[in-house]
C-alpha positions as CSV (number, residue, x, y, z in Angstrom):
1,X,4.6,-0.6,25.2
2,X,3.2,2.6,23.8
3,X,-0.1,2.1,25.4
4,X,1.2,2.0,28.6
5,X,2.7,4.9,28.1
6,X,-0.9,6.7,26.3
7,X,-3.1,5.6,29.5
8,X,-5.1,8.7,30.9
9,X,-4.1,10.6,33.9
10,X,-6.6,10.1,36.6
11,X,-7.6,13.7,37.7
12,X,-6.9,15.5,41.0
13,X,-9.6,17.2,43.0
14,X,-8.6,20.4,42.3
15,X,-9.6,19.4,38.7
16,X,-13.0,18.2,40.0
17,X,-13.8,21.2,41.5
18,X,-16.3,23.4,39.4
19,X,-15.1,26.7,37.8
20,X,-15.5,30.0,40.3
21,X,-15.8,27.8,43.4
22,X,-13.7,30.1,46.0
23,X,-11.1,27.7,48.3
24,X,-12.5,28.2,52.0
25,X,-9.5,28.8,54.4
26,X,-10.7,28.6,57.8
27,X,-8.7,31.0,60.2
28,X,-9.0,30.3,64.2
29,X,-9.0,32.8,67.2
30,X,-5.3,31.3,67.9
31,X,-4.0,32.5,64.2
32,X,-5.7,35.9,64.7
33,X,-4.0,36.2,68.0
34,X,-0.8,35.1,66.7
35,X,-0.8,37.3,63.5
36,X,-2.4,40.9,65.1
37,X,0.2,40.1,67.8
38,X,3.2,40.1,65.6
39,X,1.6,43.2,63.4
40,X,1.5,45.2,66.5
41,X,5.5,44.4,67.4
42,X,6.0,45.1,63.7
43,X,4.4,48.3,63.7
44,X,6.1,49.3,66.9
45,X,9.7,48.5,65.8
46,X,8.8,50.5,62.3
47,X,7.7,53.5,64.2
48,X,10.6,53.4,66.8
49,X,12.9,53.1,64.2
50,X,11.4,55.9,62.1
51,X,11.3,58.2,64.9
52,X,15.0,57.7,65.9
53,X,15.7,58.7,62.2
54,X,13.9,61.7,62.0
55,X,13.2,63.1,65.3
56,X,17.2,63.3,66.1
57,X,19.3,65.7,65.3
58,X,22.6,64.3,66.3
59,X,22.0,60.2,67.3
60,X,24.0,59.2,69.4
61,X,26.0,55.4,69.2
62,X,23.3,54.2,71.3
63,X,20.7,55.7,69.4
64,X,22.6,54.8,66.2
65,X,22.0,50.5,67.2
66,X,18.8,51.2,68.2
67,X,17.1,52.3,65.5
68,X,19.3,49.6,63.5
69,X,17.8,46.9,66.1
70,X,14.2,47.9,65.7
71,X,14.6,48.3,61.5
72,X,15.9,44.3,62.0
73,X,13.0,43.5,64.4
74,X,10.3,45.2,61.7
75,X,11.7,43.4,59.0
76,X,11.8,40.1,61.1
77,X,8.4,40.7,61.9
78,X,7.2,41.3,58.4
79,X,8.7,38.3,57.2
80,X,7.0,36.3,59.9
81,X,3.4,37.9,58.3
82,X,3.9,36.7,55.2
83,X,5.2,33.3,56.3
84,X,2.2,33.0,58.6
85,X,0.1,34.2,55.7
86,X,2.0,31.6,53.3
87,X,1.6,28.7,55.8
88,X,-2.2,29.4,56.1
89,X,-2.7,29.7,52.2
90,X,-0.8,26.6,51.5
91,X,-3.0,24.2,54.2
């Protein structure tokens, strides 16, 4: 019984791999199109939202959800960048 439990642990190819080889991710046009495209959103909604709070004196209601719509969307949008970023990391 205990040398069943002693046999060696057949290796994985990550363990084959030599030391210092860099993983190659590949990234297509589509991904590039999909990730500038929600940075550019992102960095709309941020800026929006940052010029509602600082550029106005006395917001009004309106302005008020605004500016709390396009903080949402920026931090929406980041969180899709770093899931796109995870999802391409992990393939």
């Amino acid at each position: 019984m205990s040398d069943e439990l002693a046999s060696p642990v057949t290796s994985t190819a990550a363990d084959q791999a030599p030391i210092g080889t860099p993983a190659v991710t590949t990234v297509s046009a589509h991904f590039k199109l999909v990730f500038i495209g929600v940075m550019v959103i992102t960095v709309f909604t941020l800026a929006a939202s940052l010029y509602i709070g600082i550029f106005l004196e006395n917001p009004t209601d309106a302005a008020k959800s605004a500016m709390d719509t396009c903080s949402t969307l920026a931090n929406l949008g980041f969180g899709a960048m770093v899931g796109l970023l995870g999802g391409k990391a992990v393939n």
